[in-house]
Each structure stands twice: as C-alpha cells, then as structure tokens.
VOVO-859949 format. One record per residue (C-alpha): x, y, z; residue in three letters. Coordinates in steps of 0.1 Angstrom, whole numbers, plus 5000, padded with zeros to 4 digits. Example, Ala and Ser with C-alpha at 12.3 -4.5 7.8 and 13.67 -1.06 7.14 Angstrom:
2
512349555078Ala
513749895071Ser
***
This chain:
638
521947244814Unk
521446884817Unk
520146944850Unk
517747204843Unk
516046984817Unk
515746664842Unk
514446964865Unk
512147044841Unk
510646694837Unk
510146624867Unk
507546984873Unk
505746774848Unk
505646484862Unk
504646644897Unk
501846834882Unk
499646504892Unk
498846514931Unk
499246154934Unk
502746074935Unk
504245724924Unk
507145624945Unk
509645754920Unk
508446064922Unk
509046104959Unk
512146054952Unk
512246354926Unk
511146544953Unk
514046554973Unk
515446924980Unk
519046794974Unk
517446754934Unk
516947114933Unk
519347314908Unk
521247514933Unk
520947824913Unk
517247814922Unk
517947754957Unk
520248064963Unk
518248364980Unk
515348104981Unk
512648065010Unk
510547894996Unk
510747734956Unk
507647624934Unk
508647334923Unk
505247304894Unk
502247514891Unk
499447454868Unk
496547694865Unk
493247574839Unk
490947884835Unk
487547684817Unk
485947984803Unk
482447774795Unk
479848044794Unk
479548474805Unk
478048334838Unk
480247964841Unk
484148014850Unk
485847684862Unk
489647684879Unk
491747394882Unk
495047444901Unk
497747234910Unk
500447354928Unk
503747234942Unk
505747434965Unk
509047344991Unk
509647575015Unk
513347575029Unk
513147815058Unk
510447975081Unk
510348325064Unk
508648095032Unk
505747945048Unk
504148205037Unk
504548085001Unk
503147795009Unk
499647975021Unk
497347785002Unk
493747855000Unk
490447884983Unk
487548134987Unk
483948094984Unk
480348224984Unk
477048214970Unk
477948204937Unk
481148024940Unk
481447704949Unk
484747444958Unk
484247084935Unk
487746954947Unk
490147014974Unk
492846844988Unk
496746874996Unk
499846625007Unk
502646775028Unk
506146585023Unk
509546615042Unk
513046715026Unk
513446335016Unk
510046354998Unk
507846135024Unk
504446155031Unk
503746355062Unk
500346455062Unk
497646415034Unk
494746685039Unk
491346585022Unk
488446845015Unk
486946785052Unk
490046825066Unk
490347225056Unk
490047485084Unk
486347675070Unk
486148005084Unk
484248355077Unk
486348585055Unk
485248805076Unk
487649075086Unk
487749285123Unk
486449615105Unk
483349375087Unk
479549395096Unk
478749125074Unk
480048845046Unk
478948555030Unk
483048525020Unk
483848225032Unk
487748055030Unk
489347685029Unk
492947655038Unk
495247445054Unk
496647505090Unk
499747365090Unk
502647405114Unk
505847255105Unk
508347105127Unk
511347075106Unk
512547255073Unk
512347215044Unk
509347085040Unk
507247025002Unk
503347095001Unk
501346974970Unk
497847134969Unk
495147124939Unk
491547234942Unk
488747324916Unk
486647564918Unk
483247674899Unk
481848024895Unk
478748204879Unk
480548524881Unk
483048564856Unk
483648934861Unk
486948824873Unk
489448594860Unk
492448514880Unk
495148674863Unk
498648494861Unk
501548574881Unk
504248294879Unk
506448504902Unk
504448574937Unk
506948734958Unk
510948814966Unk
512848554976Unk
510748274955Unk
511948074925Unk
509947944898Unk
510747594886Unk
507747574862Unk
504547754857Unk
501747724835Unk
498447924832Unk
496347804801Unk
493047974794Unk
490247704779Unk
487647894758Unk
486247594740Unk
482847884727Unk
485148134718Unk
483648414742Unk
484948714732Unk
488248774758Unk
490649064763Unk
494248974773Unk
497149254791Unk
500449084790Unk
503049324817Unk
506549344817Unk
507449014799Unk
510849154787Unk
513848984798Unk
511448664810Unk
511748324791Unk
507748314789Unk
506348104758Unk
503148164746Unk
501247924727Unk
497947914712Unk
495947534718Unk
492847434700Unk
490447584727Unk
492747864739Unk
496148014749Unk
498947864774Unk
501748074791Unk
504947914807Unk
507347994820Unk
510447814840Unk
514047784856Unk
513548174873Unk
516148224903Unk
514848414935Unk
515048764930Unk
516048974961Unk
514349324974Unk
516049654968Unk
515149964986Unk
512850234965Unk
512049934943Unk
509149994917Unk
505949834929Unk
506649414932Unk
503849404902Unk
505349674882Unk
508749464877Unk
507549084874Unk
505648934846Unk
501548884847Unk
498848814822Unk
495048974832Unk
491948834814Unk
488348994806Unk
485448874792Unk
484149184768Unk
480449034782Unk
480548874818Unk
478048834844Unk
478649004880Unk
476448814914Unk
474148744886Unk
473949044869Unk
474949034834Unk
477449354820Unk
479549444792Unk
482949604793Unk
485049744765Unk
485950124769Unk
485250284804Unk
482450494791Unk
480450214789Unk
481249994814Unk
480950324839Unk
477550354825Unk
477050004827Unk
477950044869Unk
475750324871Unk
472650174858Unk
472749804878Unk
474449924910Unk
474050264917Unk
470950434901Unk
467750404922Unk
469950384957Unk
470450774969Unk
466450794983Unk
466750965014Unk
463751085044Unk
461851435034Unk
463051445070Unk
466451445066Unk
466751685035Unk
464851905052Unk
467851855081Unk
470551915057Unk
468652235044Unk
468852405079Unk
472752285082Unk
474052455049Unk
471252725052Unk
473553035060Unk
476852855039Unk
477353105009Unk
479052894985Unk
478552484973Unk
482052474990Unk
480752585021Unk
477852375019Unk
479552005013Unk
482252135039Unk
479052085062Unk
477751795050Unk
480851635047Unk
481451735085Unk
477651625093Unk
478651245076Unk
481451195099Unk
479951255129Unk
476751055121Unk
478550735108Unk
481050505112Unk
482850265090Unk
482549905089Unk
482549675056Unk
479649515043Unk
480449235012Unk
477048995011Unk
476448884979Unk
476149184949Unk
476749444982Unk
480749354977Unk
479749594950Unk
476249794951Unk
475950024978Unk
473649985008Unk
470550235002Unk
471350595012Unk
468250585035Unk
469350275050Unk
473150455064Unk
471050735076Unk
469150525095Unk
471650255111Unk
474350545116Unk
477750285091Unk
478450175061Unk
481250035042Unk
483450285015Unk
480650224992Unk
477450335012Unk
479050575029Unk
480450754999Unk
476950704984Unk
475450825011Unk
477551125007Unk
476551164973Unk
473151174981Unk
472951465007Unk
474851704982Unk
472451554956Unk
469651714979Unk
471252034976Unk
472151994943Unk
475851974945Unk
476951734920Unk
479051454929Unk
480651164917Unk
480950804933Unk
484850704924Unk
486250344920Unk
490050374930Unk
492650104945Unk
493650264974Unk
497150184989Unk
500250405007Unk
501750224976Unk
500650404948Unk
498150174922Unk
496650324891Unk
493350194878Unk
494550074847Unk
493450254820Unk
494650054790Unk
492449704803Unk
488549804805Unk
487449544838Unk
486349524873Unk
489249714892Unk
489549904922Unk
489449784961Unk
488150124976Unk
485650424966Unk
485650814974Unk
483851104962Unk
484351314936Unk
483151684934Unk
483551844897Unk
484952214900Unk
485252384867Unk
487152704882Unk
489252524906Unk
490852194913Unk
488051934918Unk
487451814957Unk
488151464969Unk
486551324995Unk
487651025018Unk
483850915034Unk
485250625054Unk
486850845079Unk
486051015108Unk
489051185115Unk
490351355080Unk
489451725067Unk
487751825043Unk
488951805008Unk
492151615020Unk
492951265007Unk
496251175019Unk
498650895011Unk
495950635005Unk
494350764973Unk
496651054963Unk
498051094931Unk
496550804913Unk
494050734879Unk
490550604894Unk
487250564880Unk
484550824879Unk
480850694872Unk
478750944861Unk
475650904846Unk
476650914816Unk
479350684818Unk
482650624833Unk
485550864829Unk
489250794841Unk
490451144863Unk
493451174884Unk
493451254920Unk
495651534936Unk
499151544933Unk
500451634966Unk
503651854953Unk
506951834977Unk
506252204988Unk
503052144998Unk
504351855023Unk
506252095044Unk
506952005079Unk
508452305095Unk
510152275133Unk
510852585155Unk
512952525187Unk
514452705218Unk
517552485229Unk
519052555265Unk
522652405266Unk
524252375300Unk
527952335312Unk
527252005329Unk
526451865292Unk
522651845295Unk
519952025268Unk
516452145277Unk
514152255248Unk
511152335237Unk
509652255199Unk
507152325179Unk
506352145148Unk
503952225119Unk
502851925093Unk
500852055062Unk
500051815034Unk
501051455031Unk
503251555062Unk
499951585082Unk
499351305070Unk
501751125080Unk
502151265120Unk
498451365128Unk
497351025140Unk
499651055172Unk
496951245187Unk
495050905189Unk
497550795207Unk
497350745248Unk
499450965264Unk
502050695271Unk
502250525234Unk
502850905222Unk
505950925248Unk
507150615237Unk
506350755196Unk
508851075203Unk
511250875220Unk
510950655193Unk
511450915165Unk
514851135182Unk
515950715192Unk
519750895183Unk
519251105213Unk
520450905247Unk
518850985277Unk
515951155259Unk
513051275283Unk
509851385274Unk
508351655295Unk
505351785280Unk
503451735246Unk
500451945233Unk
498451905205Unk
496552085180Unk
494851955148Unk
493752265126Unk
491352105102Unk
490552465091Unk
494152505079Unk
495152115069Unk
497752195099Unk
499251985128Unk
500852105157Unk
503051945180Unk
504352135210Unk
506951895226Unk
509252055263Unk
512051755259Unk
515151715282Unk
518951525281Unk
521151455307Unk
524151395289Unk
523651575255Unk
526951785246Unk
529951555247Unk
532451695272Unk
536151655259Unk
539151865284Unk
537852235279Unk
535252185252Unk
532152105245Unk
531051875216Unk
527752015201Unk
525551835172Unk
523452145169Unk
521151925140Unk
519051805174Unk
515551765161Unk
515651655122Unk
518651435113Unk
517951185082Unk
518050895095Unk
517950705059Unk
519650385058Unk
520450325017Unk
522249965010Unk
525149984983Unk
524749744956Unk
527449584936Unk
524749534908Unk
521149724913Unk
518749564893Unk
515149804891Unk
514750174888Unk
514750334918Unk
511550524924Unk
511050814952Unk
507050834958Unk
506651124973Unk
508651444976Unk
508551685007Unk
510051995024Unk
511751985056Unk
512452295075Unk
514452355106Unk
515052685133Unk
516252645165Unk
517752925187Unk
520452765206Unk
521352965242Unk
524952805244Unk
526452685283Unk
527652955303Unk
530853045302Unk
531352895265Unk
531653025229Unk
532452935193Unk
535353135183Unk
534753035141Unk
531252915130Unk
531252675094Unk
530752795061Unk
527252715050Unk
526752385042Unk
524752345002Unk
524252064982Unk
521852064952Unk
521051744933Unk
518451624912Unk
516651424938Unk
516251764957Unk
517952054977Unk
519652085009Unk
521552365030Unk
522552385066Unk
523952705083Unk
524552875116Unk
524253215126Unk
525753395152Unk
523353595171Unk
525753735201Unk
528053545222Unk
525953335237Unk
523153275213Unk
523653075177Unk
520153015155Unk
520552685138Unk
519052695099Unk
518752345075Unk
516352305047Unk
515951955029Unk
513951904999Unk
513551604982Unk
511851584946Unk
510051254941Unk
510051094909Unk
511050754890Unk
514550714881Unk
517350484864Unk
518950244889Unk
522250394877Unk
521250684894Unk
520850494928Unk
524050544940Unk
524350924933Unk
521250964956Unk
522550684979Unk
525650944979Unk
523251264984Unk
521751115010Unk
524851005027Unk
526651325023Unk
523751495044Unk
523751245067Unk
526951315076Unk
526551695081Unk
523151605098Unk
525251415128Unk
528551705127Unk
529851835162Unk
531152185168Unk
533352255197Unk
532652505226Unk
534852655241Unk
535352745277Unk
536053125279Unk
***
C-alpha cells in the first residue's frame, strides 16, 4: 500500500514536462509497482487532460502525458500525436524520451514533429493535417513524456475521457478535468464506471475525473466491444459551433433538423439533362422498387469512391450536380447524390449518419452529439422492410448492407428532423452457406472432388470478394481455407455472383494425394472434408467479460462420397445431435449402396450476448463438434 501511495505521488509530480533530477530518478521502471507491470506493454505512468470550455466557438486542450513502454508490442501506446486544420490550431508541442534508468535520450521541440497530410490512400482531398513524433527505439523499456495544447473554434466535439486505451496497458494515474469558467450549458455520459475506482469531483469552474493504480487487463476471445467494458466520460455542448457554423443539440429531432438545414438542404440540384436521363432509365420499371434498383445500379457504374474532408466538407456533402459531373465522391456526396436522382423521381429517401464497423457500434441514442463515421441511404417502406443502401460501393447489390452497417441504431435526417431507426438484422437463417460435393475416394489413398458452394446473406458477405481476387491469390485463398487438408490441389474454380438473388457461387474441382489414411487392410476416412470448425476457444481459469457471439449463421453440408474400389463400411454411426443454446448441430451418414455413402452435417449457431459463466459451455459445444468434425471411419477391404 505504501508503495502505491509513493506511486501515486510521484504521477503528480511527473505531470510537469520538465523534470528535476529527482524525478529521473522516479522514473526508473524498477519503481514501478509490479502488479502494474504484470501483462503490461506499455504503462502510463501520469496523464493529465484540461478541456477550457471558454466560449460555443473557443475549445482549448492541454495534455500531458507520461507513458513507459516495456516491450515492442507497446510502442504503440506511446503513439503520440496532434491533429490540425483550419480551424484548429497547435499553441504548444513538445516531448522528452527517457531510458529504463530515467535519462534523457532525446528532447523533441515543436519543429522537431514529423508534419504530414492526414490524408489517407482512398482521399481526394484534406486540409487534416497531423504532428507526431517518429521515434524508433533501440532498447526497451523506454519512458516518453509528451504535452501539447491545442485551440479550436469548433466545439462540436469534445475529446471524451478514456483513462484505459487498450489491453495490455496499466493506468498509474489519470485525470480529465473539464474548465467551464461561463457555465455553457454541457451534457455529460459517464459508461461503465462500476467496479472502477474513479472519483469525481466538482472544482470551482468545473468537474475532474481520476482515476489510478489499474493493472493491465488481458484480451478474451468474443469479448464485448473494448469500449463497451472500460470506463469513459463524453461531453456536449447543448449549443456549439461546427467549421463555423453555429448548432444546437439536445434531442435528435432537433439536432437532425438542425443537420438538414446547414448541410444538406439546397445541395441535391441536379442538370434538366440528367433527370431527363434517369427518366428514360426507370421509364419501363413498374414499381419505386424497380426504379431505385436502376438508379442505384446507374450510381455505381458512374462513380467511384474517394474521401473528400476540406474544411465544413468533413461534414456537408459535395453538390449533387458536382458528383454527376466529376464521376466520385466521398460516403457523403455519393449517398447524396443518390438521394437526389430518386428525389427526381420522387422516391423518397433518407441521408443516414451511422458508425460503420464489422464490429457492431450503435449511434448512441441516450447522448444527443455529433456521432457517426459513415453515411448510407435510407428508403422508407410502409408495407415492407425499409431499403438500405451502401452508395460507396461498386460492387454490392441492391438493398444489401452487409457486416459494415448491419444491425445497428443510426441517424435518419429528414426534413423534419432527425429520427433514430435500426438497420437490418441479418437473422442466422438468412446467412446460410450451403456446400454440395461429389467425392471420388481411391484405393491408393487419394480424393478427387468437385464442390459447389452457395453464400446468401452476411455469408455472401463474407466470401463474395474472392472474385476480386487474381487467379493465383484465390488458389492460395482455398488452400488457405481447407489448410487441414495436406497435399490439397486446386484444379479448377468458377465463379458466379447472382446480384439478382443476393447469391454467391463457388464451383471448386480440388484433388489429394494422400487423403484416406491407409492402416493394414483399412482405410481411414474423415468424411467431414469441406466444412470442419476450425474454432480455436482458450479455457480460462477465471473469464472476466460476457462473452458475445455477433452474428449467427447456418452451415449446410452434402457430399456424395463414391468409396475406393474394392472397400465398404460394414456398420455406419448413429447420427450425431447436439442442441445448445448457442445453436444446433447434427451430423449423419447414409448408406446409399455399397459403394456410395451421402455425407449430411448442419451447424447453426444463434448469436447473441451472454454471461461469461456460459463461456465454457459453448467453449464445450464447440469442442464437442470439433471433435466429430475431424472423426475417421474405417473401410474396409472386401
């Protein structure tokens, strides 16, 4: 305990970047508590964020930072960096890198700072700028102290606090203290504080958080999203100011009308000659369905995606007329440029703010602010499920979303306000994935087949980009996915993607040397060839989260075997069930005559959240298939 206090002054006394010779000497790794060292990388040692709320169109941050990284997989951690643009601007930059004995190394003043665009390999265009240090260390561990301040006129975002950044980090200390010397009206979110020793104080001009002492936490497999499970604090201004446009936000209503009004309304203007285009594309479709099926079609062949984020365009649209003219567009345009061609046809439509990520994110609907990192379109249907469109891509059908913006709350501005919808729900049998085979055994051990696999919902998803794929990168992709099977040759691989039917088809001829195991008289057969689970589920002593399964799916599996001549079974297995409440799974074989057996499995599994004492039961379902998945019958010579 003792220690943990002299740990604690020390963060204090750090949290000024110009260290006195006794504190180098505090900065020694061998001072660290080893509790906080144990499943470390890396270890922030003090972190002080000031958030100077002065005005709805002045934001300042001050941070301070101390971090010591013990290993290579923590430099990471020790990433430090500051953005800027037009309306933000850096006032003070600087860091100090020491070694494990807490000397000097390398001091790094403003100038110093690698300055580069922001600009990433899909952008068109930024005024993003970043800071940061580039440094590469040559022994470990190594301690970097960084501080910077930094001035803004937008305030429609306020760095939120999150005192734990990542697995395998410990927390010393941390601070975030929000200065609001004119009492702006603020909203505060406090997430998953429980079972953190956070204090919360109130100061003259504001609010401070801490928090300190927090030992590395370690990953564990179907964890809860990393931001679901570790504390945070978001801020909001009920009035802020946005690239210089001033906005209000305190239900979704009004801050969707408030979106609507300053950056979309006035930007869907498109060419007499172009609507008289679109009229002569959808002229013989017979429903609205029919007709954005077309247009929708017509966008992707046109444009192209690239990202555009100068100035207020990080979030106003370009000018419909403008992506009809230059052919790209970033999520924003092109989805309004979407919007706009239905418009002309009078298919109503809604632009939709949504954070899109394989790893489900919800706009959060209890905290009224600027969210979101991606927009699609929404298309009302009052008889049917509503139609969601993905306008960034070239490849997708219609009316299919996928795993980036699937089953998740967004934001739909309308004109007369916001409203909060949910997008589709892919349900597990809908993400069927059905494989058909005709499996040639010989005496000598070796298998020839030939499979044909069907993908519908998220399991198109997941397989259809193969066919982009050069012919050797998809060789080296199937090889890849039946790894388990040595010797594996592919022969011949056809492709068909039915965008009609949300289908995609793989026709695969494969080959094996050496398949059946040859053992006196008999021949060892895993007849499972094309779909064993190939999960790989840790046991923990001690299981800390929930465990959550995203997605569920349906896998189904029929492959007629023609066994080796001159061999038989003599007595096939019972049929293999297990049910469960992750899911479903049988496996079977069927006699067809004496040389034929038709190989049957089905695997569902049912996503959902779940308690992390349930872990090891599906750690155990999933095992227990496994198991059956890899089985070998004997054939025997007759």
């Amino acid at each position: 305990m003792q220690k943990r206090i002299y740990l604690f002054l020390v963060a204090v006394a750090l949290l000024n970047l110009k260290i006195s010779a006794q504190e180098k000497t505090d900065l020694q790794t061998s001072k660290i508590d080893s509790l906080l060292t144990k499943n470390a990388d890396a270890i922030v040692r003090s972190e002080e964020v000031i958030i100077e709320i002065n005005s709805i169109n002045s934001i300042v941050v001050k941070t301070k930072r101390i971090v010591t990284v013990l290993n290579k997989n923590g430099v990471k951690h020790s990433d430090f960096y500051e953005r800027y643009d037009s309306s933000t601007k850096i006032k003070k930059l600087e860091a100090i890198v020491y070694d494990a004995e807490g000397e000097e190394i390398k001091k790094y003043r403003k100038g110093d700072f690698e300055d580069h665009s922001a600009i990433g390999s899909g952008d068109l265009a930024t005024d993003n700028r970043v800071k940061y240090i580039q440094y590469t260390p040559l022994k470990y561990p190594y301690t970097l102290a960084f501080e910077s301040e930094v001035q803004s006129s937008t305030t429609a975002f306020v760095e939120p606090w999150f005192p734990v950044s990542s697995y395998r980090v410990s927390v010393i200390k941390s601070n975030y203290e929000i200065v609001n010397p004119n009492e702006i009206a603020l909203r505060f979110k406090e997430k998953n504080f429980e079972g953190y020793p956070i204090s919360h104080d109130k100061t003259d001009t504001g609010v401070l958080y801490s928090i300190s002492n927090l030992e590395a936490r370690l990953p564990e497999v179907y964890s809860p999203s990393f931001s679901d499970i570790v504390p945070s604090v978001w801020v909001a201004l009920n009035d802020f100011s946005l690239e210089g446009i001033e906005g209000s936000a305190t239900d979704w209503k009004s801050f969707g009308k408030w979106q609507y009004n300053n950056l979309l309304l006035g930007r869907s203007k498109l060419s007499d000659t172009t609507i008289k285009q679109i009229e002569e594309l959808v002229s013989n479709a017979k429903t609205n369905k029919e007709k954005a099926k077309l247009i929708y079609e017509y966008v992707q062949k046109k444009t192209r995606y690239i990202s555009v984020q100068l100035g207020i365009g990080g979030w106003m649209p370009f000018l419909a007329e403008d992506v009809d003219r230059l052919g790209y567009g970033d999520c924003k345009a092109l989805t309004n440029y979407t919007k706009a061609l239905l418009d002309s046809q009078n298919i109503t439509s809604y632009y939709t703010i949504v954070f899109g990520d394989r790893n489900k994110r919800n706009i959060d609907t209890e905290f009224v602010a600027m969210q979101g990192n991606h927009v699609i379109l929404n298309i009302p249907d009052e008889k049917d499920e509503d139609i969601w469109l993905e306008c960034t891509s070239q490849t997708m059908p219609f009316n299919f979303i996928g795993g980036f913006t699937d089953d998740r709350n967004v934001l739909v501005i309308t004109p007369e306000g916001g409203e909060i919808k949910k997008t589709k729900k892919y349900l597990p049998e809908e993400n069927l994935q059905h494989t058909v085979a005709i499996v040639n055994l010989s005496e000598n051990g070796s298998l020839l087949a030939d499979i044909e696999r069907t993908s519908k919902g998220l399991e198109y998803d997941w397989n259809y980009n193969v066919q982009f794929e050069t012919p050797k990168d998809q060789t080296l992709h199937y090889k890849k996915h039946w790894g388990y099977i040595n010797g594996l040759e592919v022969k011949k691989i056809e492709l068909k993607d039915d965008k009609e039917a949300i289908n995609f088809i793989e026709n695969i001829k494969v080959s094996c040397p050496s398949y059946s195991k040859k053992v006196g008289d008999r021949l060892l057969v895993c007849f499972n060839i094309f779909d064993r689970d190939k999960s790989s589920l840790p046991k923990y002593k001690e299981r800390s989260t929930s465990f959550v399964i995203p997605r569920g799916y349906v896998n189904t599996d029929e492959y007629m075997v023609n066994l080796p001549k001159g061999f038989g079974i003599a007595d096939l297995p019972e049929k293999k069930l297990i049910q469960s409440i992750f899911g479903e799974y049988t496996y079977e074989l069927e006699k067809i005559n004496e040389s034929q057996i038709k190989f049957k499995r089905y695997l569902k599994i049912i996503d959902g959240t779940f308690s992390k004492e349930q872990y090891e039961d599906y750690r155990k379902f999933r095992s227990e298939i496994q198991k059956i998945d890899k089985s070998r019958i004997a054939l025997k010579q007759q």
